[in-house]
C-alpha positions as CSV (number, residue, x, y, z in Angstrom):
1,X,23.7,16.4,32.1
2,X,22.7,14.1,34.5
3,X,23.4,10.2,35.0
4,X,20.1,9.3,34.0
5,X,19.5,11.5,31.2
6,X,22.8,10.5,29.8
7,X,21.5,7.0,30.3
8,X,18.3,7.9,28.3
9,X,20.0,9.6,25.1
10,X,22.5,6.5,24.9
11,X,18.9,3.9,25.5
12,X,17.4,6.3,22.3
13,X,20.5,5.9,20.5
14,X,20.4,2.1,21.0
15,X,16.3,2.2,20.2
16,X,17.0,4.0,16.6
17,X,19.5,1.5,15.9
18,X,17.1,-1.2,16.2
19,X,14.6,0.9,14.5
20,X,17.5,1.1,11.4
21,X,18.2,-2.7,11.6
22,X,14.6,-3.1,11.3
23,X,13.8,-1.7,8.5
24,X,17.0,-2.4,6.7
25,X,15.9,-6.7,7.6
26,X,12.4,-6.0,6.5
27,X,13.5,-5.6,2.7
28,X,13.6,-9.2,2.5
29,X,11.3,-11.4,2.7
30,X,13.3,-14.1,4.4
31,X,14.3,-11.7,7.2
32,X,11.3,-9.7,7.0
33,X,10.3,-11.2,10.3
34,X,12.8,-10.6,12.4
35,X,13.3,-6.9,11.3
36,X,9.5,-6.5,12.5
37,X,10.2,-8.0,15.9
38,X,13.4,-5.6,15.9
39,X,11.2,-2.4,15.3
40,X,8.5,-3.8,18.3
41,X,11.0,-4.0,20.2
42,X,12.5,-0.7,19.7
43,X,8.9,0.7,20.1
44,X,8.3,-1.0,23.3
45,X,11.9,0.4,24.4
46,X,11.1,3.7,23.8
47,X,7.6,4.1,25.3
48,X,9.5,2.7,28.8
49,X,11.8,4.9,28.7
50,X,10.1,8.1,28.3
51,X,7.9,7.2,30.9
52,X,10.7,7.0,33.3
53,X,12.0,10.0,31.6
54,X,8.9,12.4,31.8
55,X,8.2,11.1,35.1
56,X,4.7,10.4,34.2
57,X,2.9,9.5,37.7
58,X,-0.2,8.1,36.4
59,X,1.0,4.7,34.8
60,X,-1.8,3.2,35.7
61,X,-3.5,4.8,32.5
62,X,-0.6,3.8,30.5
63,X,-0.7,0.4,30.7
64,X,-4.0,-0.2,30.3
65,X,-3.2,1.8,26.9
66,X,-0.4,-0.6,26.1
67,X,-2.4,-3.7,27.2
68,X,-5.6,-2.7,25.1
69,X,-3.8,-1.1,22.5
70,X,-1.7,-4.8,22.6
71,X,-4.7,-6.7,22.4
72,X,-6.2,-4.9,19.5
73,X,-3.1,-5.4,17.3
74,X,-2.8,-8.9,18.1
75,X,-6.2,-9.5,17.6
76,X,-6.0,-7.8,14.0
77,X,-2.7,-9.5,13.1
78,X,-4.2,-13.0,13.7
79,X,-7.9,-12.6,12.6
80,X,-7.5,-10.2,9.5
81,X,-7.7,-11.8,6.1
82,X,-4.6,-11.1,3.4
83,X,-7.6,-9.9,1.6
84,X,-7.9,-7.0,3.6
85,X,-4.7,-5.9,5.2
86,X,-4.6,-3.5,2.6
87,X,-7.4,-1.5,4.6
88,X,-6.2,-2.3,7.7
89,X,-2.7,-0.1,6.9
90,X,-5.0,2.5,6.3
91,X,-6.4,2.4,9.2
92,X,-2.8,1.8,11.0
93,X,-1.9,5.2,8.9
94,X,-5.1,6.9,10.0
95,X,-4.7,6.2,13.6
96,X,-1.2,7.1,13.6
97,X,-2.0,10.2,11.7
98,X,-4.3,10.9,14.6
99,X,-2.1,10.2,17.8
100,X,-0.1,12.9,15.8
101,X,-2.6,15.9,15.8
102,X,-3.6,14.5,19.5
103,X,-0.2,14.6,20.8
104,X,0.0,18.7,19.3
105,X,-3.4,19.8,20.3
106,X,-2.9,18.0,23.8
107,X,0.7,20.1,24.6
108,X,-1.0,23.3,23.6
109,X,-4.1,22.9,25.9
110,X,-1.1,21.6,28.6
111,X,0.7,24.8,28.1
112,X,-2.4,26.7,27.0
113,X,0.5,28.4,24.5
114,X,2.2,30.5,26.8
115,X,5.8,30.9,26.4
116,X,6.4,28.5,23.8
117,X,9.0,28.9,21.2
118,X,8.0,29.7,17.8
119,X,9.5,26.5,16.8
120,X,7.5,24.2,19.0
121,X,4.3,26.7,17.7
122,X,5.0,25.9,14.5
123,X,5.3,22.2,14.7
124,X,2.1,22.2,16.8
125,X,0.4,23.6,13.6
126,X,2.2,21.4,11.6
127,X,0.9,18.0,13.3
128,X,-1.9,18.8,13.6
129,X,-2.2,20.2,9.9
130,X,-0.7,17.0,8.3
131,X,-1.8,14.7,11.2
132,X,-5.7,15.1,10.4
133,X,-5.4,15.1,6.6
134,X,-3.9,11.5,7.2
135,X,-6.4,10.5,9.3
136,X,-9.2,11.5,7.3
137,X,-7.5,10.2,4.0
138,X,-6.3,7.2,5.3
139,X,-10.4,6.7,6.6
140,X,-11.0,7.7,2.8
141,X,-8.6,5.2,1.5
142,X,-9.7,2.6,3.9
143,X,-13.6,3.3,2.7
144,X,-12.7,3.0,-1.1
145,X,-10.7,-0.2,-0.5
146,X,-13.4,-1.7,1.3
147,X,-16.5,-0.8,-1.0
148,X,-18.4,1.9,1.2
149,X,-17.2,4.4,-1.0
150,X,-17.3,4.3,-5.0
151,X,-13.6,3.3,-6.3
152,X,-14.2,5.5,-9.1
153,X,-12.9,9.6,-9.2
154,X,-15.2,11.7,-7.7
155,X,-14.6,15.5,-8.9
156,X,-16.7,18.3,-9.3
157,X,-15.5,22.1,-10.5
158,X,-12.8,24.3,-8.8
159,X,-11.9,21.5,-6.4
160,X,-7.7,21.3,-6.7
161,X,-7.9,25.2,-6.1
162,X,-10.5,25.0,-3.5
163,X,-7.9,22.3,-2.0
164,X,-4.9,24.8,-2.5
165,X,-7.2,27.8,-0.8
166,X,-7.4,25.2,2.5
167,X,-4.2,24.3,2.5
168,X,-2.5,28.0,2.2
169,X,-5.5,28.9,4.6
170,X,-4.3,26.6,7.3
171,X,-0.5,27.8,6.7
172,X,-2.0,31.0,7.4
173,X,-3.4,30.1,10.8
174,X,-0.3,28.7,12.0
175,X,1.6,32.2,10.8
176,X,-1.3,33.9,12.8
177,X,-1.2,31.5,15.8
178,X,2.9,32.5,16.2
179,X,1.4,36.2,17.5
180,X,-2.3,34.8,18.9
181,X,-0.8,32.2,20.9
182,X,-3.4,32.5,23.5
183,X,-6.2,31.8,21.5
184,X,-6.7,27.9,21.5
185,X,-10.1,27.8,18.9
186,X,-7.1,28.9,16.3
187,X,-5.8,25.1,16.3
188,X,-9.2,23.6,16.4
189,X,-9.7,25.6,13.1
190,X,-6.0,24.1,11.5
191,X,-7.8,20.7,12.2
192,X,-10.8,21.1,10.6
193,X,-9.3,22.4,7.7
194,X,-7.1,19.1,7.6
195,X,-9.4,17.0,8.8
196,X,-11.5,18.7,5.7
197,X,-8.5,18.2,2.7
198,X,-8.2,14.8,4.1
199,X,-11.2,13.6,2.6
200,X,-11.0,16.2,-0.8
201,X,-7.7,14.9,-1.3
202,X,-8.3,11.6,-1.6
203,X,-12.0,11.9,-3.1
204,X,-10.9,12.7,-6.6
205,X,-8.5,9.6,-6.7
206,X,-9.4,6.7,-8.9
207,X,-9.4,2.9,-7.0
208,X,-6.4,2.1,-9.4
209,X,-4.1,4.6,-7.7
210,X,-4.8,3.3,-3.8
211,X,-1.6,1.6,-4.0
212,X,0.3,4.7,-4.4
213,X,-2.2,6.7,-2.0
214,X,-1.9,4.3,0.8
215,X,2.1,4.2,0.7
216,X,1.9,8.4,0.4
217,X,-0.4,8.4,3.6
218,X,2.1,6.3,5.0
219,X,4.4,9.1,4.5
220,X,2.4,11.6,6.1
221,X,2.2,9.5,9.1
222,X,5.7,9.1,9.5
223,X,6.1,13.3,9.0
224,X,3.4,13.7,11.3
225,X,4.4,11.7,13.9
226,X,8.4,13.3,13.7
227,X,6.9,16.9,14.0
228,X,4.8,15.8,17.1
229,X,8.3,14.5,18.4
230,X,9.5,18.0,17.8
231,X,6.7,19.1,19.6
232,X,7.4,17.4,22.7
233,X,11.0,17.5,22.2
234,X,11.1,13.6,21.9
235,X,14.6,12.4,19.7
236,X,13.1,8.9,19.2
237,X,9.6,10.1,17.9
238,X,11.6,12.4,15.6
239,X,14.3,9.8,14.3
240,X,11.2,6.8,13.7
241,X,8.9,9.2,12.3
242,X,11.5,10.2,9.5
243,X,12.3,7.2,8.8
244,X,9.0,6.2,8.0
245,X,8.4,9.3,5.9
246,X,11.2,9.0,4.2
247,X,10.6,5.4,3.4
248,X,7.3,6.1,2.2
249,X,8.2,8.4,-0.2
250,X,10.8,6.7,-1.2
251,X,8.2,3.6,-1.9
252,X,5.6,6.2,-3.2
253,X,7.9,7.7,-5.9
254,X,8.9,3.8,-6.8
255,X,5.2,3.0,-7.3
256,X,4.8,6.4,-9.9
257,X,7.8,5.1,-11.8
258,X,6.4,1.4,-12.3
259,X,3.2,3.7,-13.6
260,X,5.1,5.5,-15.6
261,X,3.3,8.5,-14.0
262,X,4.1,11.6,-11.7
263,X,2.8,12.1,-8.4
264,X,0.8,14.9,-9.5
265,X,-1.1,13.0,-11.9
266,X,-1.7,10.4,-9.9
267,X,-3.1,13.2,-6.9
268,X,-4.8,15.1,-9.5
269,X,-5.5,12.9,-12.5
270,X,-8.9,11.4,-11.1
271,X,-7.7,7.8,-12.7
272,X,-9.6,4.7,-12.6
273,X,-13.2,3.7,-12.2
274,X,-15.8,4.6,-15.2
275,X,-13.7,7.0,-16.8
276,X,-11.2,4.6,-17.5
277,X,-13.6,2.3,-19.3
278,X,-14.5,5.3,-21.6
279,X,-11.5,6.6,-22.2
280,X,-9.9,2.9,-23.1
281,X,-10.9,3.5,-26.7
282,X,-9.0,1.6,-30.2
283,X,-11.0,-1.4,-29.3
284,X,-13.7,-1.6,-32.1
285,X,-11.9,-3.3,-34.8
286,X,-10.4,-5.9,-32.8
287,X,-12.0,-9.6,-32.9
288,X,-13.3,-10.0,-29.4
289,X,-13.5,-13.4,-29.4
290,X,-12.4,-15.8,-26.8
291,X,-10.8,-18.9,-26.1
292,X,-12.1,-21.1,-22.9
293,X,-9.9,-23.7,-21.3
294,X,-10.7,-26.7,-19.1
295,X,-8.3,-27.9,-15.9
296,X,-8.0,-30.9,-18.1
297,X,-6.6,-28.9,-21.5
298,X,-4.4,-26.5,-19.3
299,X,-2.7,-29.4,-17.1
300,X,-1.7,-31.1,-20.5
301,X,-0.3,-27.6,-21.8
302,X,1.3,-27.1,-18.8
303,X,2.9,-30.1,-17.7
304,X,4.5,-30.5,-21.5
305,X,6.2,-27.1,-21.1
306,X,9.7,-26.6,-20.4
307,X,8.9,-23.0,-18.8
308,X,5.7,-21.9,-17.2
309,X,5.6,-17.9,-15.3
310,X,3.4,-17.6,-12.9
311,X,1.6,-13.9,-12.6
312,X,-0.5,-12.9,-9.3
313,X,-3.2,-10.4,-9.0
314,X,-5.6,-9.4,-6.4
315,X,-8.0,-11.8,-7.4
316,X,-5.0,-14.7,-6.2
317,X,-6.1,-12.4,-2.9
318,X,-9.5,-12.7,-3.1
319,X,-9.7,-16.2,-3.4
320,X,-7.1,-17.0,-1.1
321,X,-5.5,-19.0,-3.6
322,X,-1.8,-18.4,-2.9
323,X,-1.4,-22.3,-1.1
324,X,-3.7,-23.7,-4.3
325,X,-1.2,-21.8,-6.6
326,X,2.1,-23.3,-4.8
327,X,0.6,-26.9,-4.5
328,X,0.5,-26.3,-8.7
329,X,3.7,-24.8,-8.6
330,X,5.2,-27.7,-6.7
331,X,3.4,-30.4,-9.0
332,X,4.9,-29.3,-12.1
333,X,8.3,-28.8,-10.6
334,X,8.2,-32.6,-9.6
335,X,7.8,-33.1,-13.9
336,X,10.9,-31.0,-14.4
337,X,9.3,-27.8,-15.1
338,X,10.8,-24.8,-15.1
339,X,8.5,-22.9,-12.8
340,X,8.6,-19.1,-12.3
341,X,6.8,-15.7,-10.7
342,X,6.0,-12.4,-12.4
343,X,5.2,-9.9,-9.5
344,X,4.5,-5.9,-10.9
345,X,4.9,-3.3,-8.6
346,X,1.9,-2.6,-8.2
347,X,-0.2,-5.5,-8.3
348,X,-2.7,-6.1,-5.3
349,X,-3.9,-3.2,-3.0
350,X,-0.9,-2.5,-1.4
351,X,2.8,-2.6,-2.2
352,X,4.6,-5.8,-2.1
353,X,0.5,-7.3,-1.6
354,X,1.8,-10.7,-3.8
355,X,5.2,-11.0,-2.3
356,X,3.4,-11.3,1.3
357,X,0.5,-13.6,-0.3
358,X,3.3,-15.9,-1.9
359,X,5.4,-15.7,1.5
360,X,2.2,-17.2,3.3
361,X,2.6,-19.9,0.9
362,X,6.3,-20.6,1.5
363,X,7.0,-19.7,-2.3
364,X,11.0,-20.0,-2.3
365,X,11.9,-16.1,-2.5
366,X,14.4,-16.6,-5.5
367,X,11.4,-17.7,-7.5
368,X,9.6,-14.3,-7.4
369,X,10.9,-12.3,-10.2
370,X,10.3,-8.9,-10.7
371,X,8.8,-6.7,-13.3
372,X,12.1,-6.2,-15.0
373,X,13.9,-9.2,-14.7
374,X,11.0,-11.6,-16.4
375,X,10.2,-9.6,-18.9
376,X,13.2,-10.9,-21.0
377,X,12.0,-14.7,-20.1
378,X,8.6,-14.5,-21.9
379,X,9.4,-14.9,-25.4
380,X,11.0,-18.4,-24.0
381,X,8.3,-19.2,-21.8
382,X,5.5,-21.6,-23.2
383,X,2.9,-20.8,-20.4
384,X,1.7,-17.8,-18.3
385,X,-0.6,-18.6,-15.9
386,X,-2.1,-15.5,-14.6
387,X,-4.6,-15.4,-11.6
388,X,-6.5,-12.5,-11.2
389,X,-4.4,-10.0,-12.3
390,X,-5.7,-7.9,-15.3
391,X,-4.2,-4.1,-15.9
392,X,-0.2,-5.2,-15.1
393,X,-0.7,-7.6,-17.8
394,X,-3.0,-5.2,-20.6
395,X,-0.8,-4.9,-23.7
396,X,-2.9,-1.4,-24.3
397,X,-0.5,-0.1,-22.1
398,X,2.3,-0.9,-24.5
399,X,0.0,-0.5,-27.8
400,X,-2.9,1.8,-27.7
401,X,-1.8,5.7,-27.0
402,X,-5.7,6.2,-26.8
403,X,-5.4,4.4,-23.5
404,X,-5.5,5.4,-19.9
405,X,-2.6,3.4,-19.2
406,X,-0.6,4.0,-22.2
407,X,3.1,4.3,-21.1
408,X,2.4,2.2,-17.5
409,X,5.4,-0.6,-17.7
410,X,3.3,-3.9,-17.6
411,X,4.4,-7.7,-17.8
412,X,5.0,-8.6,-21.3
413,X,2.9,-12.0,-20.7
414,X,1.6,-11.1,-24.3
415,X,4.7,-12.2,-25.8
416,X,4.6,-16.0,-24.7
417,X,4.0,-18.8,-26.7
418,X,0.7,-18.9,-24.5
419,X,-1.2,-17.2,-21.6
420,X,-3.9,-18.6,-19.1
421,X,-6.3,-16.0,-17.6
422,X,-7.9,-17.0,-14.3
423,X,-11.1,-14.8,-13.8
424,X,-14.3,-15.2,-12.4
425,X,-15.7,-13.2,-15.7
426,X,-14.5,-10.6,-18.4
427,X,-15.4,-7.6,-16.0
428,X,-12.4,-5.3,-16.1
429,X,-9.7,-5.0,-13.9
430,X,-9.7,-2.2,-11.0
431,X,-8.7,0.9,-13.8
432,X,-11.7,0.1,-15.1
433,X,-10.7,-0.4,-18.6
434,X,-10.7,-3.4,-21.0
435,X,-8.1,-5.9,-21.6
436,X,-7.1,-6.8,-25.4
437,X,-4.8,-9.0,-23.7
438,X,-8.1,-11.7,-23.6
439,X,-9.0,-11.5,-27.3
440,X,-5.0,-12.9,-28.1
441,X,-5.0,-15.7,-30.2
442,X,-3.0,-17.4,-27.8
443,X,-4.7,-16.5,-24.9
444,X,-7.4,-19.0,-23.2
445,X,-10.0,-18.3,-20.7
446,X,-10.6,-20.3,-17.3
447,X,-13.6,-18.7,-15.8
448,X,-13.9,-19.9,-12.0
449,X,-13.4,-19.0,-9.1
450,X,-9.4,-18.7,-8.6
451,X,-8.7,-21.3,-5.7
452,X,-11.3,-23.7,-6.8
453,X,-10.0,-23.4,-10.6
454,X,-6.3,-24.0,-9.2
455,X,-7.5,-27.2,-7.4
456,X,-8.8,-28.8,-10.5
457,X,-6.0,-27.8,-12.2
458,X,-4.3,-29.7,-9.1
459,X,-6.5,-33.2,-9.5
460,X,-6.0,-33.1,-13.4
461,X,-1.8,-32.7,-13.5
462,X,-2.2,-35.6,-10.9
463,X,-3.8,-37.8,-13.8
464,X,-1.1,-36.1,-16.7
């Protein structure tokens, strides 16, 4: 080996590192930051380096990529509510499924498939084949998220074996492209077909399940993008992209657990939406009465009580309540109450939504409990206050076996001495499905909007 390209495997080496670092800092919200600027950094490392590396002549081009590219993303970082970075991941996973099945179609038509290794062939197929079903589901995800495409399941007959015909069909090209490797339309037909099970995977797949789907597409990105390295026999690509495949899965496989689902249900199950609401069944004998609540009522029961838990959903999201819910927080505090968070797994639209909602807020980080470590607390807590979260907190999930969610792990909020729900109306949550949890006899309803609610709530403690 030469000087130099010693010198580049030993800058990779120190790039993957960083990438490592990174992600091991980003498991905590306090160092969160800094492991993000590690991975940028690592990022921007690598692209210099393989430009000197390949010898690229035209950097002109590049740059202009980098500086646009740059702009976008800083743009997006700043401008984009917390509201909807949900939908912008998948469109960061889209986009990166893309570059993927770009970066294998563009080194075939470079080569146009003479004398390549069946190895590279292979992993051609394979980002391109993975690559476009995670742009197209990730555009799917991003559509459902946003409202442009019903949240509910859409199925119709025959379509998981229709999906698993594609899918062995587009295997079947790559075999077939090992001996054709001449013919170029071959790959442009592997990329339809992805492009294709992109959207028929994600179709079928209830709005209560994007959590899981947008941390699985964040897989495939991460797979995609390593196979492309293999493609163009990049170490760097090949290291980050694993990483993030495996860390999605990892995530992905949490997320089923909190559910108390498999993958394959989740994929296949068509959850959430109307279905849900039909299925929820048990409910007819139950007294659906309930209980309203003014700021005024809940700042006395509130700042009387030695413990109060407070449980975000993606309504706190929607109203961009998360500094309204802190200035709260921080009120009842200063009257010696024991002040707490509840966050489920999969609460929000994406996972670890209320953890960044709550960082925005400066919530201390050792007040954010999770699902299994308040549960115990309840039955000594005198006050749950939850804002706008609605199927992590439905007892039917505990109670009903007639219900959808029947086995999901939930917040045992139901067990305090009393519970607040902060809703805009009694419309159910995003499964779709009805909430006993409101009819409680010690649960109380404060309709409102969720900031403007938690700003009364604000002025009356004040006069307490």
């Amino acid at each position: 080996m030469t000087l130099l390209e010693i010198s580049v495997e030993l800058v990779y080496m120190v790039a993957v590192a960083l990438f490592v670092i990174g992600l091991k800092r980003m498991t905590s919200p306090a160092t969160a930051r800094s492991g993000n600027q590690l991975a940028a950094l690592a990022m921007l490392v690598g692209i210099v380096v393989t430009l000197f590396d390949k010898n690229i002549l035209n950097f002109e081009l590049i740059i202009a990529g980098v500086v646009v590219g740059g702009l976008i993303g800083g743009i997006a970082a700043k401008k984009v509510e917390m509201t909807s970075m949900p939908e912008m991941v998948a469109l960061f996973n889209g986009v990166g499924g893309a570059s993927s099945f770009l970066v294998g179609l563009g080194e075939y038509y470079r080569t146009g498939g003479v004398d390549l290794n069946v190895d590279v062939l292979v992993t051609i197929g394979l980002s391109i084949l993975i690559g476009g079903i995670t742009f197209t589901g990730s555009i799917m995800a991003f559509g459902k998220l946003k409202g442009l495409i019903t949240g509910n399941p859409v199925t119709f007959p025959l379509q998981t074996p229709l999906n698993g015909v594609l899918l062995l069909g587009s295997f079947a090209a790559i075999g077939y492209g090992l001996f054709e490797t001449g013919d170029p339309m071959l790959y442009l037909i592997i990329l339809g077909i992805s492009l294709v099970l992109g959207v028929l995977v994600v179709l079928p797949i209830g709005g209560a399940d994007m959590p899981v789907v947008i941390s699985l597409l964040n897989s495939y990105s991460g797979v995609a993008a390593s196979m492309a390295g293999f493609v163009i026999n990049n170490k760097l690509l090949i290291v980050s992209g694993a990483l993030v495949g495996s860390a999605g899965l990892i995530l992905t496989v949490i997320m089923c657990k909190a559910m108390n689902r498999s993958l394959t249900n989740v994929l296949f199950g068509a959850f959430g939406g109307d279905k849900g609401a039909a299925s929820g069944g048990g409910h007819g004998s139950i007294d659906k009465t309930i209980r309203e609540v003014s700021a005024e009522d809940l700042a006395v029961m509130t700042a009387y009580a030695q413990r109060v838990v407070i449980v975000p959903g993606y309504g706190l999201a929607v109203a961009q309540a998360q500094h309204a819910v802190r200035e709260v927080a921080d009120i009842l505090e200063g009257k010696g109450v024991d002040v707490r968070y509840g966050i489920h797994p999969v609460a929000g639209r994406m996972p670890g939504h209320m953890n960044v909602l709550l960082a925005e807020a400066n919530v201390p980080y050792n007040l954010l409990y999770d699902m299994e470590d308040i549960n115990p607390d309840f039955e000594k807590t005198d006050v749950v206050i939850i804002v706008g979260a609605n199927d992590v907190v439905n007892p039917d999930a505990r109670e009903n076996p007639a219900s959808p969610i029947y086995g999901m792990p939930i917040l045992n909020v139901d067990k305090a001495k009393a519970t607040i729900v902060l809703k805009r109306s009694m419309n159910p949550g995003f499964a779709g499905i009805d909430n006993v949890l409101f009819y409680k006899p010690n649960n109380y309803m404060f309709f409102g909007d969720a900031k403007k609610s938690l700003q009364n709530l604000v002025s009356a403690l004040k006069e307490v």
